[in-house]
ROZALUM-200462 format. One record per atom (N, C-alpha, C): residue in one letter; x, y, z. Coordinates in steps of 0.02 Angstrom, whole numbers, plus 50000, padded with zeros to 5 digits. Layout:
% residues N
AXYZ/...
This chain:
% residues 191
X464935043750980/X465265047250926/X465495053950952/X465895053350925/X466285064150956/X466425068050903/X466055073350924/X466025078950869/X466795083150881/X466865085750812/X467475089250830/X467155097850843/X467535099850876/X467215106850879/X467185111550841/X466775114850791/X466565117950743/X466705113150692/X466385118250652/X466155115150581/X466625111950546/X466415107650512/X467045102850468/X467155106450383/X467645106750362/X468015113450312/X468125107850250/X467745107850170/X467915103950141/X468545106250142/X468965101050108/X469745101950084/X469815106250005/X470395110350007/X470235110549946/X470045107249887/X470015113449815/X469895108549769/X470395108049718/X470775100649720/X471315099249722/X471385100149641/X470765099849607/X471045100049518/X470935107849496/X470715113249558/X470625117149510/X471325119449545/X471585119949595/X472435120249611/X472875117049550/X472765111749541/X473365110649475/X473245112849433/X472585114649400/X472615120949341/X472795126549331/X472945129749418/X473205136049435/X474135133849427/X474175126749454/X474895126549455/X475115125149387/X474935123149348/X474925121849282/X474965127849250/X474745133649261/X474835140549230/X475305144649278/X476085142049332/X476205145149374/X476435149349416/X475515145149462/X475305151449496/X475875145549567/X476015150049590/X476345146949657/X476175147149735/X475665150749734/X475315149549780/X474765144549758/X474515143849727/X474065134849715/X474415131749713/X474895130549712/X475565126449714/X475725124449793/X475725131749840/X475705128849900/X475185126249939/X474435127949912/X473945124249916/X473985115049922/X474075115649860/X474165108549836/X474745105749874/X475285109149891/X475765106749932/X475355103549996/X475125107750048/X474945107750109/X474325101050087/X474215101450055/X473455095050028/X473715089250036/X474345087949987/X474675082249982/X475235077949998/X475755082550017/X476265081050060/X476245077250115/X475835075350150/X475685071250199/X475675065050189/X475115063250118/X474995058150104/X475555054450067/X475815057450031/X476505058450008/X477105055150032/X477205058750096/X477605057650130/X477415051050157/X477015050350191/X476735043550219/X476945036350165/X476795037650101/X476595032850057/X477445030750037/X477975036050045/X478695036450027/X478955031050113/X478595034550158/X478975030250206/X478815022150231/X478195021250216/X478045013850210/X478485009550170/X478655011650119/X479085006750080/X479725009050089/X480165014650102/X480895016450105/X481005015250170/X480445016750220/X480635015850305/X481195021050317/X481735022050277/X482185028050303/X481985035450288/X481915037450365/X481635045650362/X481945048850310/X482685050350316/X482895055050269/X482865054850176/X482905047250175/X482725045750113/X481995045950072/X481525044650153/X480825045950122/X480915055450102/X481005058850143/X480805064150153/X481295068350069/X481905065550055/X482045068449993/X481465065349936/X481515059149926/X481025056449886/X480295059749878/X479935061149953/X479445065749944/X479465071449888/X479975075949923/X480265080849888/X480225081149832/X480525074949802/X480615074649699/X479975075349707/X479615069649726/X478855068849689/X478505074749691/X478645080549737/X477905085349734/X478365092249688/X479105090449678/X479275095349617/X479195092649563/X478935088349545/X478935083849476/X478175084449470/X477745087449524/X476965089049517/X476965093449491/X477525098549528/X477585107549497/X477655105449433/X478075102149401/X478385105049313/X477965099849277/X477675096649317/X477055088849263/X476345091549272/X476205097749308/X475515098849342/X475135098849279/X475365101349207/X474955102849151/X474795097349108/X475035091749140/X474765084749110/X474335081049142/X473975083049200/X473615079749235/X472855081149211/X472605075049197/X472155072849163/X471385072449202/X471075076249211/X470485075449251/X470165068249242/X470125069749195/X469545061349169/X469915055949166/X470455055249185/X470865051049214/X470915046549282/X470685051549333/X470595050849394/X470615057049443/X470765056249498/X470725063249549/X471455063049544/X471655068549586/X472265072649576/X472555069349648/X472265068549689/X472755062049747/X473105056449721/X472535052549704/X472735048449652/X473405048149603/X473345053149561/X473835053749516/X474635055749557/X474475060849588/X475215061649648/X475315057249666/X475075050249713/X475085044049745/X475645039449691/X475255041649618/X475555037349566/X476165038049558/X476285044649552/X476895047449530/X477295045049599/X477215046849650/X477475045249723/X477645038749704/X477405034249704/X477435025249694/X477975023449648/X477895027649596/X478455025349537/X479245027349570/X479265036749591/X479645037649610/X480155032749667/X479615031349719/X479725025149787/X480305019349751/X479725017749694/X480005011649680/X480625013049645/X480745018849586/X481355021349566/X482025019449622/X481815023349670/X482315021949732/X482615015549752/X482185010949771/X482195005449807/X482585001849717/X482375001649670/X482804997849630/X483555000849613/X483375007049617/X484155010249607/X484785009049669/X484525006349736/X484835005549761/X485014999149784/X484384994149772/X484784988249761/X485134984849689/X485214992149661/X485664988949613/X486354989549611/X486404997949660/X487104998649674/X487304994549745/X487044990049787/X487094986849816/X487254978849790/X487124977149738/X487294973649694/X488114974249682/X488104980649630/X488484979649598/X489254981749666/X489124983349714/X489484983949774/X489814978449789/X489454974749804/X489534964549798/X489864961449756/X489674963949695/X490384961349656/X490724963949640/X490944970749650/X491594971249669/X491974970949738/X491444971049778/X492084966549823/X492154960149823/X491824956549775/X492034951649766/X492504948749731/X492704954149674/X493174951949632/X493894957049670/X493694961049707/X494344966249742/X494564960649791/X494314953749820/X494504950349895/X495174945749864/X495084943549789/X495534940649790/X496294947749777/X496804942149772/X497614946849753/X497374949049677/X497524953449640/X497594955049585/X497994953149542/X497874950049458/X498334946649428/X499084951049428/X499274957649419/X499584962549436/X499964959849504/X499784960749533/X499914958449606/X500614951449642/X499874947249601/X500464940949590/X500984940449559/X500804944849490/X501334942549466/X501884946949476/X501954951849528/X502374957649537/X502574951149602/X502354946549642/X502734942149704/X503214939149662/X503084935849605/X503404930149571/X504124932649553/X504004940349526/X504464942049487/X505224943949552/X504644946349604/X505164949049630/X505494942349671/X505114938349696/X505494932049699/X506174928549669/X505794928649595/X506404928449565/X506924931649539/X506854936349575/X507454943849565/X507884942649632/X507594941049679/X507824940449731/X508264932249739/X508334926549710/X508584922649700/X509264920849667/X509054927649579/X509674927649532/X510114930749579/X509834938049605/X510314942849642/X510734936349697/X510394931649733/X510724926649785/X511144922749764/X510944920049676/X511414916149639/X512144918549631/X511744927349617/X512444930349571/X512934932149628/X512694932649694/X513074935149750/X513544929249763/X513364921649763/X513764916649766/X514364916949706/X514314919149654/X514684920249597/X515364924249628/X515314929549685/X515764934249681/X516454932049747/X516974935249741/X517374933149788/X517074934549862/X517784930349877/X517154929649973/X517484937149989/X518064938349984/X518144946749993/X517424952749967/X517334951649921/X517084954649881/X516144953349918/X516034947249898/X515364948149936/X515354950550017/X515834949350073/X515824949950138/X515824958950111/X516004963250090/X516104971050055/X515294972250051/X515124967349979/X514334972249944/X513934970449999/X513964964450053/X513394964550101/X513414966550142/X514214968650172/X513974972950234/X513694981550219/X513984983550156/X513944989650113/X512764989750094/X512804985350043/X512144986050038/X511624982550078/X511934977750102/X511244972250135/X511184973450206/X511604975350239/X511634979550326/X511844985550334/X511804991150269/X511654998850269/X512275003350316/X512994998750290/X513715000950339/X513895002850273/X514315010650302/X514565016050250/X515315013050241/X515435012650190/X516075013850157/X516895012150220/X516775018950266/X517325018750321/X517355012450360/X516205012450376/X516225006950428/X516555000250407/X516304998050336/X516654992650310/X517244989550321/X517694996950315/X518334995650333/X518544994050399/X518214998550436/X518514998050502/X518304988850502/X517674987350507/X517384981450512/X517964974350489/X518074974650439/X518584971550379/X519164972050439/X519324977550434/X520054978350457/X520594978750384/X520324981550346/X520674986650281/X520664990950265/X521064995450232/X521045001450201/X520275002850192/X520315010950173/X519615012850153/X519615008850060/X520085013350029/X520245013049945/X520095004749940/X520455000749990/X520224993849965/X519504990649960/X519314993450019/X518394993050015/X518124994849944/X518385000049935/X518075004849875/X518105000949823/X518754995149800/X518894994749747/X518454987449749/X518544985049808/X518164975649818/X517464979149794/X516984984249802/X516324985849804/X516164987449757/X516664989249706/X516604992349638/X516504986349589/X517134982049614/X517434975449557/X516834971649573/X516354973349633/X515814966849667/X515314969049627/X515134977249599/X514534977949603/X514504975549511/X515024974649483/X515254976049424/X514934969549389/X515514962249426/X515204957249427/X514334957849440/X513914958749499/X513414956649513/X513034960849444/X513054964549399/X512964967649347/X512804963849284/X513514961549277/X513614958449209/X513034949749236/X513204949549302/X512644942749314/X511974941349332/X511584948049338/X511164951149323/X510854953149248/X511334953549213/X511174953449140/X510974964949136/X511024966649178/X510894976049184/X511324978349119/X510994983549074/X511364988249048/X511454992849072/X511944997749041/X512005003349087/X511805008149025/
């Protein structure tokens, strides 16, 4: 057996500290801190396993000793005990609060994986915007469409058209006007 060297020091006494913290005094407070925090801490990291999370969790539990110290019940049990308790509930507080937002994480990405009804129906529409516009473009003279597509659908100005064409500028102007006029009225657009 091995002795430790000098004398062995009871620990404090842990209920007459919470009666001091209970009226508070804040130095029995750090008493009781240095008493229990260990065990505390220990009892937070067995079940959370993550340091930083044990070590806030600690935290709540021994400020929730400070502002609960005046409910602690001697004839109840010892004052380890009761911190342990409070510690345990807190622990477990955690661990359900976070697999619940881990939960609810899950289903929404589960319902975010598919396209959104929004979504689809913004493909459909534009699909079929993109078809009438192809219908209504067949509608227009071949002057007139060879004009609005080189003008809007291959991003050639006005002059280039012409040069392109091999016509006047004014004639461009007027095929692009009479084209866009038609593709309008066949489009069904108000103005």
């Amino acid at each position: 057996m091995v002795r430790l060297s000098g004398p062995v020091r009871p620990g404090p006494d842990l209920k007459e500290l919470v009666g001091r913290v209970a009226l508070g005094d804040q130095e029995a407070f750090g008493g009781l801190y240095d008493a229990v925090a260990g065990p505390v801490l220990g009892l937070v990291r067995r079940v959370l396993r993550d340091p930083a999370q044990s070590e806030e969790v600690a935290q709540e539990v021994l400020l929730e000793v400070w502002r609960k110290a005046a409910q602690y019940r001697p004839d109840r049990g010892e004052v380890l005990a009761w911190v342990l308790t409070i510690a345990h509930r807190r622990t477990v507080d955690r661990v359900r609060a976070a697999q619940a937002s881990a939960e609810r994480e899950q289903r929404l990405a589960a319902v975010s994986q598919g396209p959104a009804f929004d979504e689809v129906a913004e493909q459909v529409e534009g699909r079929l915007e993109r078809e009438q516009v192809r219908r209504c473009l067949k509608g227009l003279t071949e002057l007139q469409h060879e004009s609005v597509t080189l003008a809007y659908f291959r991003g050639c100005t006005y002059p280039q058209v012409a040069a392109l064409l091999g016509v006047p500028l004014g004639t461009v102007k007027t095929r692009i006007r009479d084209g866009l006029i038609r593709l309008r009225d066949c489009l069904g657009v108000t103005v």
